[in-house]
C-alpha positions in Angstrom: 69.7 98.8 47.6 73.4 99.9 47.9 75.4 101.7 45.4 79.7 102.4 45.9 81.5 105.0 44.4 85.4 105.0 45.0 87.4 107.9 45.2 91.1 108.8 45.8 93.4 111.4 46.8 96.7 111.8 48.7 96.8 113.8 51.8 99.5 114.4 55.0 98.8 114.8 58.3 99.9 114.5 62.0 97.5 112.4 64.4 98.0 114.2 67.8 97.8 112.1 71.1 97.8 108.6 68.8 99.7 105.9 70.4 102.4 105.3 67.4 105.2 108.1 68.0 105.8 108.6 64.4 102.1 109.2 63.8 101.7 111.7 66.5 104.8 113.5 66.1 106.1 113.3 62.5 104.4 115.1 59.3 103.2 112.0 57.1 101.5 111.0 53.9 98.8 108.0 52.4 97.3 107.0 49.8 93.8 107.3 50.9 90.5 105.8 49.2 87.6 107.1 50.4 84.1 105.1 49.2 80.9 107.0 49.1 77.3 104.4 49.5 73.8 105.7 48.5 71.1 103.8 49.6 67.7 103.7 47.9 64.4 101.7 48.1 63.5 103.0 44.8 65.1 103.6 41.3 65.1 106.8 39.2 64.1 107.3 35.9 67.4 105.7 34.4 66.7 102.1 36.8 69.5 103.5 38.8 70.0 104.5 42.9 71.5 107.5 41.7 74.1 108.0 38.2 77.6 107.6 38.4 78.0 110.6 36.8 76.3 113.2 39.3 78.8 111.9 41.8 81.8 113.6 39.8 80.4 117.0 40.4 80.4 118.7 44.0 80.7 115.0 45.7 83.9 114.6 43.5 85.3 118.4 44.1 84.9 117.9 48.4 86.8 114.6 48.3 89.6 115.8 45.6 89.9 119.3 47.9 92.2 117.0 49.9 94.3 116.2 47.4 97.9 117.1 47.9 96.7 119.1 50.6 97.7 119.3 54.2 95.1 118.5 57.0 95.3 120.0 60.4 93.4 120.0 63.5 92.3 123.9 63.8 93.7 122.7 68.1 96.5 121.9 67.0 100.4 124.2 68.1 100.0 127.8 66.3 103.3 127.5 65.0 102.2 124.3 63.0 99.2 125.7 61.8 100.8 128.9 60.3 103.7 127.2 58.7 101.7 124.5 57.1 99.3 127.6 55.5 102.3 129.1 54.7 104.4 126.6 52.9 101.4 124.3 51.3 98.9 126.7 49.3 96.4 123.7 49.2 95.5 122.8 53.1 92.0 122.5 55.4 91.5 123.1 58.4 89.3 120.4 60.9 87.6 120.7 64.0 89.0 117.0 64.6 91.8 115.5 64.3 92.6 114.4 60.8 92.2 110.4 61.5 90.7 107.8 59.2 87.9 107.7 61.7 87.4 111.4 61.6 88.2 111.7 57.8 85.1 109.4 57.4 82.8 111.8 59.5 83.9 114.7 58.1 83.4 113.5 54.0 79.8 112.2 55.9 79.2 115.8 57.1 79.5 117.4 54.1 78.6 115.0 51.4 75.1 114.6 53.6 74.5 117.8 53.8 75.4 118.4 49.7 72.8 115.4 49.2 69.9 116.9 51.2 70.7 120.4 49.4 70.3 119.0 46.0 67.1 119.4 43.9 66.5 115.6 42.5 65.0 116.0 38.7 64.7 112.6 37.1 62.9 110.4 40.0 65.7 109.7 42.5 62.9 109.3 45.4 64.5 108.2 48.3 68.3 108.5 47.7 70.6 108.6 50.8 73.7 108.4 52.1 74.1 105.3 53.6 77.7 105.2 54.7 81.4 106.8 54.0 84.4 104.2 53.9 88.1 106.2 54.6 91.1 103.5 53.5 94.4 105.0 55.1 96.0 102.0 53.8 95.3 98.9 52.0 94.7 96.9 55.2 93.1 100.0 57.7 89.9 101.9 57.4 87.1 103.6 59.0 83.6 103.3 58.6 80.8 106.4 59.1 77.3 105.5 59.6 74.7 108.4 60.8 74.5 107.9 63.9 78.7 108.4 63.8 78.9 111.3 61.7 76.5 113.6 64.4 77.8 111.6 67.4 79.2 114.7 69.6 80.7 112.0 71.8 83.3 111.8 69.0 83.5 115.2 68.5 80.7 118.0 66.6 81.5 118.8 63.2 79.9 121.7 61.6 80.2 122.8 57.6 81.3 126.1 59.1 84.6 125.0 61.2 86.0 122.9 58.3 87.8 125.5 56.2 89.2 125.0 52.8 92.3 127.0 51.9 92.0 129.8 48.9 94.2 127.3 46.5 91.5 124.2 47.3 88.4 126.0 46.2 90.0 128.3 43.3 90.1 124.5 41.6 86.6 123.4 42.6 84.3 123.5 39.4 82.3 126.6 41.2 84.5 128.1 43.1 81.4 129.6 45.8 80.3 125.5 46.4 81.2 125.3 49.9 79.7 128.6 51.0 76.5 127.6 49.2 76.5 124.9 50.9 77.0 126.4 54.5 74.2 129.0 53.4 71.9 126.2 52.9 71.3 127.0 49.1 70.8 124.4 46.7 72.5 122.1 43.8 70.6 121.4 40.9 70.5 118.4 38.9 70.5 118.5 35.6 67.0 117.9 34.1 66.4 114.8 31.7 64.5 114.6 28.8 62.7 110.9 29.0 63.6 108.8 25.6 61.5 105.5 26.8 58.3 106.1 28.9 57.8 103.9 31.8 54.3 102.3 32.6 54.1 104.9 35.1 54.1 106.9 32.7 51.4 105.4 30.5 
């Protein structure tokens, strides 16, 4: 079974070596939604693939980081690097270029890696992450699947080389997630107190 959550955020960018000159050469904006599918062959405790609600936490905070940011390829001209860090306090860097295609990878990356980290504690047996949708627009998107996302034909993305500005992770609800997350520590759910026993249970 396949569950969606939808997020969104507003980001700028320039998509080096595209074919479109304004894309490639012009600082631009989008509206992006970005969708997030779990995949499960077994509910939880609730009858769910995995709440709603644990999505708003570090899942949430990655995806809002972009947010009235500015994303950069860390290859792209020095001078455009410093001058976005120094006029836009809330930017990340990339070790791709900042494309729907690579957007999708990257939120992959890192919301896999947040998943695999996170201590399950009310049944959650076998929940995955299935795939990550990035809209640029209403009609364009790109869709991640695993075997994308660690692909090194399209380019190897490690938690270390995608680096979050000061601003970014001063708003995140901890503001140590992301180096957590590179250290390989773990999230923990919170625990739930069962209200109606299953049969499982009896």
């Amino acid at each position: 079974m396949l569950i969606r959550k939808k997020f969104g955020f507003e980001s700028a960018h320039i998509v080096r070596n595209c074919s479109s000159d304004r894309c490639r050469r012009s600082i631009h904006g989008h509206s992006y939604k970005v969708e997030v599918l779990l995949e499960a062959h077994a509910l939880d405790n609730g009858q769910m693939v995995y709440d709603f609600g644990l999505m708003k936490g570090t899942i949430r905070d990655v995806i809002d980081a972009f947010d009235h940011a500015v994303t950069f390829w860390d290859r792209d001209e020095p001078d455009y690097i410093e001058l976005s860090k120094r006029f836009s306090a809330r930017w990340i860097s990339m070790p791709v270029s900042p494309s729907a295609e690579q957007f999708s990878r990257v939120f992959f990356v890192i919301i896999d890696a947040l998943l695999k980290q996170t201590v399950m504690q009310n049944g959650e047996a076998d929940v995955t992450l299935h795939s990550v949708i990035a809209h640029e627009t209403e009609t364009g998107y790109a869709q991640c699947f695993r075997e994308d996302a660690y692909n090194p034909r399209m380019g190897e993305i490690r938690l270390e080389d995608v680096v979050f500005s000061d601003q970014v992770r001063a708003e995140w609800m901890d503001a140590d997630m992301y180096e957590k997350l590179k250290q390989g520590l773990s999230f923990v759910n919170p625990k739930v107190t069962m209200q109606v026993h299953t049969r499982d249970d009896d």
